[in-house]
C-alpha positions, 0 to 999 in steps of 0.5 A, spaced: 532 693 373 533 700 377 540 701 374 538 700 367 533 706 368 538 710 372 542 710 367 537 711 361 535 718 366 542 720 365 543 719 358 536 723 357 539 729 361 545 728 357 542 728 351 538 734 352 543 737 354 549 736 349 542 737 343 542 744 347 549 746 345 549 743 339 543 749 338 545 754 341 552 754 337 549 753 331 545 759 332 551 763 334 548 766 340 544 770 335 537 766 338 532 763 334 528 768 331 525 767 323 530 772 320 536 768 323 532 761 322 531 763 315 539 765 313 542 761 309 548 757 312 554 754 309 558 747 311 565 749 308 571 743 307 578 747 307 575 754 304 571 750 299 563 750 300 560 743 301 552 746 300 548 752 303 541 751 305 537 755 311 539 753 318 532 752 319 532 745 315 539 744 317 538 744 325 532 739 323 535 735 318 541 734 320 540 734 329 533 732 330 533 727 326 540 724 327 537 724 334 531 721 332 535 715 329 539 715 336 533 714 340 530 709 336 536 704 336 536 705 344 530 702 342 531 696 339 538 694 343 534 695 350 528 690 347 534 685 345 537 686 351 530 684 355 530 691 358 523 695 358 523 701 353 521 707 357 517 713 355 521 716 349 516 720 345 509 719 350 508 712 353 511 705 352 508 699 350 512 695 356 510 701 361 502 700 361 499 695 363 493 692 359 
């Protein structure tokens, strides 16, 4: 069972870290004040504007909540699989003892 939770560790420090990259390229280095949050960015596909929004809302509905969906999928293959689901958003119900 150790190995299972070693490896959940690993995957939490990767997850931090690739959601790191992920923001601060988005934000492209320009940090994340308001006025840069708020600034409108475009998905273009060969010249050709897709769709325009604030990056605010693209950072939170398309990272975050992509994330979000991720995690809860570990979620259930660790439950089908007998493993104990860890403390993904405050404590699990398989680590307290009632």
């Amino acid at each position: 069972m150790r190995g299972h939770i070693k490896k959940l560790c690993g995957y939490r420090r990767a997850g931090r870290i690739a959601l790191h990259l992920v923001a601060s390229s988005f934000c492209d280095g320009a940090g994340a004040s308001d006025e840069h949050l708020m600034a409108n960015w475009a998905l273009l596909q060969g010249g050709k504007t897709m769709f325009t929004m604030p990056r605010i809302v693209c950072l939170r509905s398309f990272i975050m909540s992509h994330t979000i969906h991720h995690r809860a999928q570990l979620g259930v293959y660790l439950r089908l699989n007998d493993i104990p689901v860890p403390a993904i958003y405050g404590p699990s119900a398989d680590e307290q003892s009632f």
